[in-house]
N, C-alpha and C positions, 0 to 999 in steps of 0.2 A: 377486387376489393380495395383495390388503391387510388388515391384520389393526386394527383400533381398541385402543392399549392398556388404555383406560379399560375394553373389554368383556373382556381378557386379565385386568384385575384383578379383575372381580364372578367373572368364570369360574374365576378361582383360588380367590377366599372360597367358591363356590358347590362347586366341586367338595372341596374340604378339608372342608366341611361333609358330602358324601357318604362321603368314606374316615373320619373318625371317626364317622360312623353306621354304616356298617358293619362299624367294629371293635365299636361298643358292641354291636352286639346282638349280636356273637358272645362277648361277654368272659364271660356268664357260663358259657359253655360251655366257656371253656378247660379246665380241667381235663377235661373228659367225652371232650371230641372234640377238645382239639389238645393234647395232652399223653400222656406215657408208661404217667400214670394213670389214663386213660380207657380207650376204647373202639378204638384205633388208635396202637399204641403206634411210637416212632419204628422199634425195629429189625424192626417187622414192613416195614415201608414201606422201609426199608433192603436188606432179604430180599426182598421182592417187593413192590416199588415200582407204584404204580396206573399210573404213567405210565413207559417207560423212560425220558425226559427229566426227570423229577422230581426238582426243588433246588428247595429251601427253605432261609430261614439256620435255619427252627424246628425243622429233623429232627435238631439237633445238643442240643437242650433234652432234655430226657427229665423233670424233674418238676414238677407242677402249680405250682407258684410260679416255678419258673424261665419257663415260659412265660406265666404270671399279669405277670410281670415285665415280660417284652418286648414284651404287648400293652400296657404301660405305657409300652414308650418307643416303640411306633408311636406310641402318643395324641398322643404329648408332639411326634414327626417330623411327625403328619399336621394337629395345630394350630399348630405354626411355617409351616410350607409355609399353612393357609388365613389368618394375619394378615400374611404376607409377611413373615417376618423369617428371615434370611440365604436368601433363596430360591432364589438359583442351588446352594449347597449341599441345600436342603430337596428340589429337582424331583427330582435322581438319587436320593435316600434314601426319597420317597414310594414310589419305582419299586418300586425293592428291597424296600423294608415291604411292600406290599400285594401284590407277587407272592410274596413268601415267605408271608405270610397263605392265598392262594391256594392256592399250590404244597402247602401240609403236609395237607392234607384235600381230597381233589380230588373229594368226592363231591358241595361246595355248590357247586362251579363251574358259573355259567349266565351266559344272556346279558350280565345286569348288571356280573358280575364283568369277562365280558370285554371290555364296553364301558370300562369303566371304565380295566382296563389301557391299552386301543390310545389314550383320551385322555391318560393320566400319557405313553405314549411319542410321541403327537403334539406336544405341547407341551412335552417336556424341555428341549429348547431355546430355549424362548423366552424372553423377557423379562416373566414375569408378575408381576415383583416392582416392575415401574417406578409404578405407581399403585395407588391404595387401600391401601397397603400400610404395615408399621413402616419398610420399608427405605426406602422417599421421604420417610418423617419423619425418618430417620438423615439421609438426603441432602442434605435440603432445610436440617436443622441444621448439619450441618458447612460450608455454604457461608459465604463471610466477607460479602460484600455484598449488597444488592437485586437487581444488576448480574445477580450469577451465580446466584442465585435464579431470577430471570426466563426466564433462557438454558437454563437445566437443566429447566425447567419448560416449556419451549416445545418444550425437542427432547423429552420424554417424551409430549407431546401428538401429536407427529410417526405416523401409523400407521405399521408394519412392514411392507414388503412380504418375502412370506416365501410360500416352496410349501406350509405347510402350512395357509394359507388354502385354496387347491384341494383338499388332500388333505381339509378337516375337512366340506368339502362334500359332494366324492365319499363318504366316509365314512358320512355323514348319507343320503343318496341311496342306497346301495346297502342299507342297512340297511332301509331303510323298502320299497325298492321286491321287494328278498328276499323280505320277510317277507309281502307282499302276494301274490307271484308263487307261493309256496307253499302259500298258501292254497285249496289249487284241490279238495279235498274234498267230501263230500255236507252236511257239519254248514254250511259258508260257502254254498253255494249255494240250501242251504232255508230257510238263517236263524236255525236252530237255534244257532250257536256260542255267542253269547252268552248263553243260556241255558244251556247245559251248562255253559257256565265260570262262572255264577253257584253253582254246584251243584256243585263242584271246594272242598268246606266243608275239606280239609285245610291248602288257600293261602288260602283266602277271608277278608279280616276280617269284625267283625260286621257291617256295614252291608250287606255282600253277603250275608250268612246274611241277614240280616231280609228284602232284596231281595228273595230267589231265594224268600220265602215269600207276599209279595206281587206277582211281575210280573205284570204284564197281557203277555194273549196277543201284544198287536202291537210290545212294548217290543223283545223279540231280535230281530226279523227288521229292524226299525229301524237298530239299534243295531247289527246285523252287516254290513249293506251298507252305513252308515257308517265303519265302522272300515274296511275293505276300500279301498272310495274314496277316504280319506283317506291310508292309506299310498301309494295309487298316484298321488296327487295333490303329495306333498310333494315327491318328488323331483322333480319337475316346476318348482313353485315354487321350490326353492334352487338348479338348476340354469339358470334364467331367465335370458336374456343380456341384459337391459334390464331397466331399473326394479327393482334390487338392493333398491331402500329399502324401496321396496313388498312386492315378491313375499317375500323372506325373512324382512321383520317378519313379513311373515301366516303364512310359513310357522312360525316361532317359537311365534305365537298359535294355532296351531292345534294343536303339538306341547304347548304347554303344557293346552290343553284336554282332550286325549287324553291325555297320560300323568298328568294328574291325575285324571281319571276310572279310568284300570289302577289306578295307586294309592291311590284309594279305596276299591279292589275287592278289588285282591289283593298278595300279602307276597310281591312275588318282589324281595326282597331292594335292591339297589343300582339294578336296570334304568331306572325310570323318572326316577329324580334324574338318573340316568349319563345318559338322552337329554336331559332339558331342558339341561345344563351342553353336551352335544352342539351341540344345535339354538340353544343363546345365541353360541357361537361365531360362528357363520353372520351372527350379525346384524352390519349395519354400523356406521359411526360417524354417518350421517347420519340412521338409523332410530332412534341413541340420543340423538340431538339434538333431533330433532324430537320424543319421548317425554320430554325435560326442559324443555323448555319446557310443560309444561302441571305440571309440579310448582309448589306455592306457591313464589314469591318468597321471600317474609319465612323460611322456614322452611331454604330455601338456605343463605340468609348465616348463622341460627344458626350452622347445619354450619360451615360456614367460619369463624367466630369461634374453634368449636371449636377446629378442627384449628391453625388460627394459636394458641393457647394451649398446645398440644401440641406444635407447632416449639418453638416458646420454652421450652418446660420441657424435651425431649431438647436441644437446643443447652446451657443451662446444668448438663446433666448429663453431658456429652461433653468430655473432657477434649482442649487446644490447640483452644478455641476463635478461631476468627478468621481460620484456616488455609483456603486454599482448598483444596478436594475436589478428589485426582488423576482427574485423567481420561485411560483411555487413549488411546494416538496413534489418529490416524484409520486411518493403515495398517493397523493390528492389528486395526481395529473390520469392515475390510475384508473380510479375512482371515478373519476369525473367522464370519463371515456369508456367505463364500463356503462356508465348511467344511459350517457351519449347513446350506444348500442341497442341499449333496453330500449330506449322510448322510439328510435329507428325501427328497429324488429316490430315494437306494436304499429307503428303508423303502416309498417309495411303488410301487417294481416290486416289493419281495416280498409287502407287503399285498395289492399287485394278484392276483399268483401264487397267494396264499394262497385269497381269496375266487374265482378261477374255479377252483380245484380243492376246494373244500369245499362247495360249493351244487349242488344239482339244477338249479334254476331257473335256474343259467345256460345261454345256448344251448348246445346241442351243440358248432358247430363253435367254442363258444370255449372250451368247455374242456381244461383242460391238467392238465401234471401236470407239477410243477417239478422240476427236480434239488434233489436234497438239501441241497447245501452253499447253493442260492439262500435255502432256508430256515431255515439252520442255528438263529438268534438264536431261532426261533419258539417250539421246543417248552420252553425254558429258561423266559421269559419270558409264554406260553401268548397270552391274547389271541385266542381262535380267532375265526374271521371265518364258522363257518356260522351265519347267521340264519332259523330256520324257529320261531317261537314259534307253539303251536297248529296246528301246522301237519302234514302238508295236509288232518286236522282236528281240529276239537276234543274233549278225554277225553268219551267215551261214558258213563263210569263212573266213582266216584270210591271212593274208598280208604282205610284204613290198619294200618299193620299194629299188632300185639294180640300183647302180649308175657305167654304165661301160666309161668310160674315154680310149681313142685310143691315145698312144702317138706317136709322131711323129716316134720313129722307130716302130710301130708298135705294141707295148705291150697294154694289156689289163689290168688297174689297178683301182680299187677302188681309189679316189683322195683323200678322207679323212680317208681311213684307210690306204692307199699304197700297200696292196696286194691284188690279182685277186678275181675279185666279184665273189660270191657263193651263188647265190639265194638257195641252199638248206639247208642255216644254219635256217631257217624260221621254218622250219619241225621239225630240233634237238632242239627246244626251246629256240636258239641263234636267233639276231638279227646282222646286218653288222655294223647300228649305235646306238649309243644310243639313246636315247627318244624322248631327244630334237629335235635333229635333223630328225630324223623319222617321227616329225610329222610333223617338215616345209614339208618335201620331198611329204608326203601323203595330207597336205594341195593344195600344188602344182599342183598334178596330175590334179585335177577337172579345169576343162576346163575356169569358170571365174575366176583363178586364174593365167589363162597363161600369164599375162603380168609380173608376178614379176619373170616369168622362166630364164628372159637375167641377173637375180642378178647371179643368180647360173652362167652361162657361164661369168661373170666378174670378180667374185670369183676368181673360179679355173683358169683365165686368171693370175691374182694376184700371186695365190698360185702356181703354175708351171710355171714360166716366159717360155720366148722363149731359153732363154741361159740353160737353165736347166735339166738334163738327163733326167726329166719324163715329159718333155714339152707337152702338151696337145694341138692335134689337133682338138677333135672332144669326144662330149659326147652324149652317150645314155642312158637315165631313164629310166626303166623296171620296170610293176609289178609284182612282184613274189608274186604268192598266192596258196593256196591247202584248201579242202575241208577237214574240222578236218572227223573221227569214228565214227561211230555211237556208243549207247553209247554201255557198254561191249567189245569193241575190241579199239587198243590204235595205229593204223598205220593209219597216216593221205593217202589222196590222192595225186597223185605224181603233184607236181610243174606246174604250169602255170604260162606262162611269158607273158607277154602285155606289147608293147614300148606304154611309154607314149607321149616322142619325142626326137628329137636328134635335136641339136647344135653344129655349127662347133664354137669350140672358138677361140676368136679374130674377129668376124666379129658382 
């Protein structure tokens, strides 16, 4: 039940570093796919919303600079919240930033994202601005003496005991031990996963395209009952009733070895940042003690000169210097940490409610099905709690889709790269477009999502007028897919194409 602030602090830099990476790689796609002028305009989503619970503050933007804009002042909300400066204002505004990022294209929503939400609302309430932070150097300047220097610095040392230490646990645990328990497929049991998912060249970076052209026969089968064990191991480890130091550093170290490995492999967006900022939580104050003492000495105290140079400079730029820093009554602080509790304990029965009614893998007789109002806050806010990644197995085949555009004299061009579609760059470990776009296209195909297909023929209406040499009469969507090697030999199977549909544009 107790939380180390010092680990609240790196988890705040660590995770503010995830939400503006996750904005940058979507910025340059704002105009395409979170704007009016792209491909998913607001009053379509307005008219038929992907989600009935779908709010976003972005559905009220409608053009490419106006939401060019906003992803401007998430940057600007999501790097005050990771240096700590006004932080208890910054925790409710990351919230709202990144769900409304969310919320306006709900086709990139995966695990990542949703980890990432349930962390911003586990920790709303905490105090992750008390260390490492600009607000402790406000703090620390405004104080008038040594005296209260000392005092304010001592009680910020103090761990929090707080429920959502238990909840960041359970959290961690059900995630890891899910996604294991789903795993129960023929690709997990022969070995095969992690070779097929080297062969998945749509997510894959290059080191996995070079991989999956060199494995050795015994690497997947390795490496697949690895991974398997490992997730059924960690909840194991964080949930340990003795020796917290031990069991949780290791389980940390082990999450960091494994999710550095996924993301060396593959582009699934936020997910594996979102686990390690997850798995850092867990660890305690005594496993980050023991982990500082083997740092240089001499290179400590630099730091520390620093940072004593940086009081001194915000104190002499802080106006009524010498004043002592209110502090509220201890009543209030009471109060305020009882409240803290309460609203922790409810998120932690509808989390609860949430994951035994989203997962297979939970036993039967514990599955449930909540009332409505127990889940009201969820579909607002999203945050889903099913975890089955790969699961229960891995893609047999991999994919993507081949956008052919007929122009009016007759040429054959890809509209958003401009040269002749090549459904077999799929095979050589290229793709036609990049990610973003890949996965609106692959969201698309699926049959309830055929009403947002007339964004795509308004688009390229837009983007090829009729006065224009590559004016566009008519578009057809193709899947191009092939069946990866078996493992030991590295020539996939040759190319299948499936029209998904065709569009005459302008009508």
């Amino acid at each position: 039940m107790r939380l180390d602030r010092r680990v609240l602090g790196v988890f705040r830099v660590a995770l503010g570093a995830v939400l503006l990476y996750d904005l940058l790689r979507r910025f340059p796609d704002a105009a395409l796919l979170w704007s009016s002028d792209g491909l998913l305009a607001s009053e379509t989503l307005k008219r038929s919303p992907q989600d009935p619970h779908q709010f976003s503050l972005l559905l009220y933007l409608s053009s490419a600079s106006s939401v060019k804009l906003a992803f401007v002042g998430m940057g600007l909300v999501f790097l005050l919240y990771m240096l700590g400066l006004f932080s208890r204002a910054m925790q409710p505004l990351a919230l709202l930033s990144y769900t409304s990022l969310n919320a306006r294209n709900l086709f990139f929503e995966d695990g990542g994202t949703c980890c990432t939400i349930l962390l911003l609302c586990w920790t709303l309430l905490l105090p992750l601005g008390d260390r490492f932070s600009l607000d402790a150097l406000r703090r620390d300047a405004k104080l008038a003496n040594v005296k209260e220097r000392v005092l304010a610095r001592a009680a910020t040392k103090k761990p929090i005991f707080t429920l959502a230490a238990l909840a960041v646990l359970l959290q961690a645990a059900v995630i890891y031990w899910l996604n294991a328990a789903h795993k129960s497929g023929s690709t997990w049991r022969s070995g095969d996963a992690v070779h097929l998912v080297l062969w998945q060249h749509r997510v894959n970076t290059p080191f996995a395209v070079w991989l999956s052209a060199h494995e050795p026969a015994w690497l997947s089968p390795l490496l697949t009952r690895l991974t398997r064990r490992t997730e059924f191991i960690l909840p194991a480890l964080l949930l340990w009733p003795t020796h917290p130091t031990q069991t949780r550093g290791a389980a940390f170290l082990i999450a960091l070895g494994l999710h550095g490995g996924i993301a060396l492999c593959l582009t699934l967006g936020p997910f594996s940042y979102a686990m390690i900022c997850l798995l850092w939580l867990a660890v305690p104050g005594a496993a980050l003690d023991a982990g500082l003492r083997h740092l240089p000495t001499r290179g400590f105290w630099r730091f520390a000169r620093y940072r004593a140079r940086a009081v001194r400079a915000v104190r002499r730029a802080l106006p009524g210097r010498g004043r002592a820093a209110w502090s509220p009554p201890a009543l209030w602080l009471r109060r305020a940490g009882m409240a803290r509790e309460v609203v922790l304990a409810c998120m932690l029965v509808v989390e609860t409610a949430s994951v035994l009614s989203s997962n297979r893998g939970v036993p039967r007789a514990l599955r449930v099905s909540p009332p409505l109002w127990l889940l009201a806050y969820k579909p607002y806010l999203r945050g889903n709690q099913g975890w089955s990644m790969f699961a229960p197995n891995a893609p047999t085949e991999d994919g993507t889709a081949v956008v052919d555009a007929t122009t009016k004299d007759g040429r054959h061009i890809d509209p958003f790269t401009g040269r002749a579609p090549d459904p077999e760059l799929i095979r050589r470990g290229l793709v036609p477009h990049h990610i973003a776009l890949s996965d609106y296209l692959l969201s698309i195909r699926d049959s309830h999502n055929a009403r947002y297909r007339r964004g795509l023929a308004r688009y390229l209406q837009k983007l090829h007028p009729a006065n224009s040499p590559d004016a566009i009469k008519q578009v057809e969507v193709r899947w191009a897919s092939y069946t990866p090697p078996a493992r030991g030999s590295y020539e996939p199977s040759a190319i299948r194409q499936q029209v998904l549909w065709k569009s005459k544009v302008g009508r």
